[in-house]
N, CA and C of each residue as an Amber inpcrd file, in Angstrom:
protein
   309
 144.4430000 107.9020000 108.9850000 144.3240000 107.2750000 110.2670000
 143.0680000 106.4050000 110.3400000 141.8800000 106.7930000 109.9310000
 141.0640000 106.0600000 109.5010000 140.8300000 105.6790000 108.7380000
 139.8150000 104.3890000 108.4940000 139.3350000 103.9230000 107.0990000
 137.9100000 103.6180000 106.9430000 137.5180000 103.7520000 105.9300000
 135.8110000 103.2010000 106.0800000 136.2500000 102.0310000 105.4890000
 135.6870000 100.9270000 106.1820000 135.0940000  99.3030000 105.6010000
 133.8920000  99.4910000 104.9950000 134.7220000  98.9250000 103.8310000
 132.9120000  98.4470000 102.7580000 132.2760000  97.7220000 103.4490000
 130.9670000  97.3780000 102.9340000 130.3690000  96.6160000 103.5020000
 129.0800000  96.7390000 103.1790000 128.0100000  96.7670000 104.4120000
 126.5740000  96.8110000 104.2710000 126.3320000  98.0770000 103.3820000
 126.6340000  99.1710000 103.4890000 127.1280000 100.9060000 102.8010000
 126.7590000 100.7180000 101.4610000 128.0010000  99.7390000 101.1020000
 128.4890000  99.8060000  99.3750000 126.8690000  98.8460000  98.9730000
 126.6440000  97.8580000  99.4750000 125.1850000  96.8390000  98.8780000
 124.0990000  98.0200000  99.1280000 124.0150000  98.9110000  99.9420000
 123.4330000  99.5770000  99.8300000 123.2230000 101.0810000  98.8670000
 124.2390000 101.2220000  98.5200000 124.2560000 102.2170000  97.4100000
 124.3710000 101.2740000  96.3240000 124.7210000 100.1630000  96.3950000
 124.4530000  99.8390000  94.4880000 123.1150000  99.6540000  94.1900000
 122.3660000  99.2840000  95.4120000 120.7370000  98.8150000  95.4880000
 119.9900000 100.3150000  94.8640000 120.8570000 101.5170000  95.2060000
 119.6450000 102.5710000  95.7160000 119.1270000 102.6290000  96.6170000
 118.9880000 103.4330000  97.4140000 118.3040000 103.8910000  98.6160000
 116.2770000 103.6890000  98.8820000 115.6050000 102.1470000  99.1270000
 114.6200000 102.2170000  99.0090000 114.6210000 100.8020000  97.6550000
 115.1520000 101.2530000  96.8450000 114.6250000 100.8230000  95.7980000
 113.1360000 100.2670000  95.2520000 113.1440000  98.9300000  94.7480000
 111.7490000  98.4780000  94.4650000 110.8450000  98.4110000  95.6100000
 111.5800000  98.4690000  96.8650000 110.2660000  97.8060000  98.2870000
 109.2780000  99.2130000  98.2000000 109.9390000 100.7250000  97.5760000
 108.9930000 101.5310000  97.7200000 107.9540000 101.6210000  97.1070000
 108.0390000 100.5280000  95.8010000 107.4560000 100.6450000  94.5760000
 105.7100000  99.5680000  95.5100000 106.8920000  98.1690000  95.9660000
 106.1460000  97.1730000  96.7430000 105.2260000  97.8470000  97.8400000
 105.3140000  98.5930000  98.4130000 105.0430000  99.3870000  99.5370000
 104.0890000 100.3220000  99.3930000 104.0600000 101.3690000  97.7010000
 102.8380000 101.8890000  97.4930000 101.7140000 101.0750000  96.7610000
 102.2230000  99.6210000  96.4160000 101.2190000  98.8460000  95.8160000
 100.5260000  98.4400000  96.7940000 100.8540000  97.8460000  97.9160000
 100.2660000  97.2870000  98.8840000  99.0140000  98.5910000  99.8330000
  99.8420000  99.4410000  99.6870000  99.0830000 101.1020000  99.9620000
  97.4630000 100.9260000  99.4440000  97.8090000 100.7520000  98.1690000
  96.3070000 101.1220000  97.5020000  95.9100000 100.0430000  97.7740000
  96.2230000  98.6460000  97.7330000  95.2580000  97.1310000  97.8880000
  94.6390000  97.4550000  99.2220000  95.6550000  97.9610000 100.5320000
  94.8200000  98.0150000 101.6100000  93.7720000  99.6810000 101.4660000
  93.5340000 100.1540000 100.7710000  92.8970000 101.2700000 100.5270000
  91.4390000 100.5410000 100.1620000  91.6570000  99.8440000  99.0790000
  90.4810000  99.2520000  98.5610000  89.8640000  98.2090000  99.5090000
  90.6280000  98.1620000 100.6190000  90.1140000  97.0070000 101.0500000
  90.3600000  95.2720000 100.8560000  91.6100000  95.0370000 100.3680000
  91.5310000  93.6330000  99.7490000  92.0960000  92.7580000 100.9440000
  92.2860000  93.0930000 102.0120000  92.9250000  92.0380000 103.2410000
  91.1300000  91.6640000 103.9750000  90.8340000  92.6970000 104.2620000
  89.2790000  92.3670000 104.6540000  88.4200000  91.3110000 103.7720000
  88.1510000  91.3040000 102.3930000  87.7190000  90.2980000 101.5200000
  88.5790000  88.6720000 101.3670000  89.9880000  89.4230000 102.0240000
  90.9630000  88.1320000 101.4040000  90.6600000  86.9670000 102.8580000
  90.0700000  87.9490000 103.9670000  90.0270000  87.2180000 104.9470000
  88.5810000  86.9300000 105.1380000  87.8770000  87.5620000 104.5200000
  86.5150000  86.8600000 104.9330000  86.5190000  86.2050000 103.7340000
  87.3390000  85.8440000 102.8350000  86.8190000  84.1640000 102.2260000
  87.7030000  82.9970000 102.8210000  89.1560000  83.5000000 103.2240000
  89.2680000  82.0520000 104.4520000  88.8040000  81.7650000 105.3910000
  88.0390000  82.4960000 106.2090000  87.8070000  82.4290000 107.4730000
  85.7450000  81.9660000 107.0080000  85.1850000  82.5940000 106.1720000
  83.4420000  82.3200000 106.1430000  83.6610000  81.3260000 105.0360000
  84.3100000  81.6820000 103.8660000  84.3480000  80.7010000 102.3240000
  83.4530000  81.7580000 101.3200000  83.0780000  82.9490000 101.7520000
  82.6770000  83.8630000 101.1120000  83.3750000  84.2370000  99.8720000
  83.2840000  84.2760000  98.6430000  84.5200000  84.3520000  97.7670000
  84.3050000  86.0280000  97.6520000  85.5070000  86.2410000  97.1700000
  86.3040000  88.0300000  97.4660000  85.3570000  87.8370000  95.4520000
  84.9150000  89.7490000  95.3340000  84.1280000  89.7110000  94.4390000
  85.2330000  89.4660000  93.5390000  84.9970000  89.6620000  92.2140000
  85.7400000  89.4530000  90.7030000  86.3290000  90.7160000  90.7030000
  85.9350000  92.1320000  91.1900000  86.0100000  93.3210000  90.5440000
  87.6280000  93.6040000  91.7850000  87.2780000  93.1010000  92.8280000
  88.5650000  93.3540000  93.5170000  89.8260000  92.0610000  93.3090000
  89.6640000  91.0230000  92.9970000  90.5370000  89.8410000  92.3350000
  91.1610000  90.5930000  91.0260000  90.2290000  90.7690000  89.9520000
  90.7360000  91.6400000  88.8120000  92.0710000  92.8920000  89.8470000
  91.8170000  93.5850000  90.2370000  92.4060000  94.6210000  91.1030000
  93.6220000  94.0800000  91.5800000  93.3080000  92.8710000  92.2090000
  94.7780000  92.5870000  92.9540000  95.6940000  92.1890000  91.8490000
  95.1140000  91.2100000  90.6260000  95.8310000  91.0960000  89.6550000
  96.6280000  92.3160000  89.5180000  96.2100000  93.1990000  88.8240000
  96.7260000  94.3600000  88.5420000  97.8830000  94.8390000  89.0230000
  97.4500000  95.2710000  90.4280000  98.1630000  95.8330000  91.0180000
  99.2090000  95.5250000  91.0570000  99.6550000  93.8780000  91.4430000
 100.5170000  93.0300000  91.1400000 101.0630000  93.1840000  90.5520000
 100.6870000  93.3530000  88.9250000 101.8690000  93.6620000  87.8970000
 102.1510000  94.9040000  87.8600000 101.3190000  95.7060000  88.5070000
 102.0880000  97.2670000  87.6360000 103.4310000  96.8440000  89.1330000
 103.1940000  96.3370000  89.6710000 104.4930000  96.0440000  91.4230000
 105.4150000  95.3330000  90.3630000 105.1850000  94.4560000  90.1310000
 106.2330000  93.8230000  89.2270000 106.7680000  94.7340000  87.8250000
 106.0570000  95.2390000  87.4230000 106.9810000  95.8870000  85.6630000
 107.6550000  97.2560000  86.7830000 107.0820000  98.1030000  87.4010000
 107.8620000  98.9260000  88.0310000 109.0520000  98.8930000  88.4840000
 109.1470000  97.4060000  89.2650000 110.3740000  97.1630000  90.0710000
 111.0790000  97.0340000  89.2470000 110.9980000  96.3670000  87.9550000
 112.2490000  96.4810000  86.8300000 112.6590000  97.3430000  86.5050000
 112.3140000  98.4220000  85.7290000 112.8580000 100.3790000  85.6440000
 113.9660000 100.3850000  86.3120000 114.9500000 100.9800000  85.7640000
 115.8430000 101.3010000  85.8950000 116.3650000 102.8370000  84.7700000
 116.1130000 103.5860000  85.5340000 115.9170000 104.0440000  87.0630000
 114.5760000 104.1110000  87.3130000 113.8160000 103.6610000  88.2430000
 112.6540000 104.1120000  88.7200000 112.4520000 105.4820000  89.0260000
 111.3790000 105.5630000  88.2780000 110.6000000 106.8990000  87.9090000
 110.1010000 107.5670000  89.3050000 110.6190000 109.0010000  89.0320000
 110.9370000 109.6570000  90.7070000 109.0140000 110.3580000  91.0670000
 108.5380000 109.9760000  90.0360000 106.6930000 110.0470000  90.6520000
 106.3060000 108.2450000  90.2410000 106.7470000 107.8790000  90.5350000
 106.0070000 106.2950000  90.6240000 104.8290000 106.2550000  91.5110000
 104.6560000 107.1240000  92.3230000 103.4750000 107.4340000  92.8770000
 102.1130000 107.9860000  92.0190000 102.5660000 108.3630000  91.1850000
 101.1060000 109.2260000  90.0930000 100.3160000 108.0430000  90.0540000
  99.1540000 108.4770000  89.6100000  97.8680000 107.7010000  89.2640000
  97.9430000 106.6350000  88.2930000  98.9980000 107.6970000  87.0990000
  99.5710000 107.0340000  86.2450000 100.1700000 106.0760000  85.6010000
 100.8960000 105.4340000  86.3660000 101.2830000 104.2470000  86.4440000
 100.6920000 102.8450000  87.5190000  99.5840000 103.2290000  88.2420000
  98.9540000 102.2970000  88.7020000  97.4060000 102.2350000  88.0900000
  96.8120000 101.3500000  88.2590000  94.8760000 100.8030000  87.7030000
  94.4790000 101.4760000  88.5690000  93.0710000 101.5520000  88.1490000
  92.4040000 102.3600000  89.2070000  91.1730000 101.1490000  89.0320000
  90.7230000 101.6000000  90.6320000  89.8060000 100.8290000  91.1730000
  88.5220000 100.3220000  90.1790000  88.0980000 101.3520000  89.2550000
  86.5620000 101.5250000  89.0330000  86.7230000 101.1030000  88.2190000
  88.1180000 100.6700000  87.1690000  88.2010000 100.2270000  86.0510000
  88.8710000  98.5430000  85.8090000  89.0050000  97.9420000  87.1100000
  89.0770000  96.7440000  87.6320000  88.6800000  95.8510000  87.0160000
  87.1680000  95.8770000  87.3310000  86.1000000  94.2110000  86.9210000
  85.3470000  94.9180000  85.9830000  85.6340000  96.1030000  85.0460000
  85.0970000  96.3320000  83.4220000  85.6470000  95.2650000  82.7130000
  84.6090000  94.4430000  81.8030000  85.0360000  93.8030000  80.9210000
  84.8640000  94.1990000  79.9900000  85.6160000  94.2490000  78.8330000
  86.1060000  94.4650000  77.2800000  85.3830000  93.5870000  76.6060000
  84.3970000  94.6600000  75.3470000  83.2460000  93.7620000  74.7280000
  84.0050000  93.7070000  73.5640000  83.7430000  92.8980000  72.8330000
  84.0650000  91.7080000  71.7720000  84.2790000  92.5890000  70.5280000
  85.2200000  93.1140000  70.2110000  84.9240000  93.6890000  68.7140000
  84.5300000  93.0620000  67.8760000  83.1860000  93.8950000  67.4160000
  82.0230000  93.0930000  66.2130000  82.4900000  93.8190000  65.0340000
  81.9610000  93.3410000  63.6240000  81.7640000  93.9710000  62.3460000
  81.7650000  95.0900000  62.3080000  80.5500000  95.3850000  63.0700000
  79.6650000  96.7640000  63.2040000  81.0880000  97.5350000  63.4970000
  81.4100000  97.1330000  64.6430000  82.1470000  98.6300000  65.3610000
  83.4010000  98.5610000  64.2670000  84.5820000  97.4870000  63.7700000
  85.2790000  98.1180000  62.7810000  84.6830000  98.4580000  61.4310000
  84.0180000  98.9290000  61.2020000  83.0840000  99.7210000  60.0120000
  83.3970000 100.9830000  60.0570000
């Protein structure tokens, strides 16, 4: 007597429930954690430039948002530490392998 119409339902179960926006959603989590809308706006608004160590950061973050959203299936702790940068290790720069050190 009844019927279900496909529709919005079916795009929604082929998507997954959530999918990548959750992935988008805890990236944006930690950028506003660190603070990066406050820096992003006091260099349009003064011309103050946002430091290197939080630019490095947004980079980041960015991509681990981007390689995540690809997974298939996305990993049911995509939340761990694990798969995102952490703050303190941001604007470290990587010194030059010399002689010395492969010896």
């Amino acid at each position: 007597m009844f019927r279900v119409i496909a529709g919005g339902r079916q795009i929604q179960k082929e998507q997954g429930v959530g999918g990548p926006s959750k992935i988008v959603r805890e990236g944006e989590r930690r950028l506003r954690i660190a603070g990066i809308e406050r820096y992003e706006a006091r260099e349009r608004i003064a011309g103050f430039a946002m430091p290197m160590s939080l630019k490095h950061y947004k980079v980041q973050i960015e991509y681990a948002i981007a390689v995540l959203s690809q997974l298939d299936p996305i990993p049911p702790d995509y939340m761990s530490d694990g798969y995102w940068p952490s703050y303190e290790n941001a604007g470290r720069r990587l010194e030059p392998v010399t002689e010395s050190m492969v010896e």
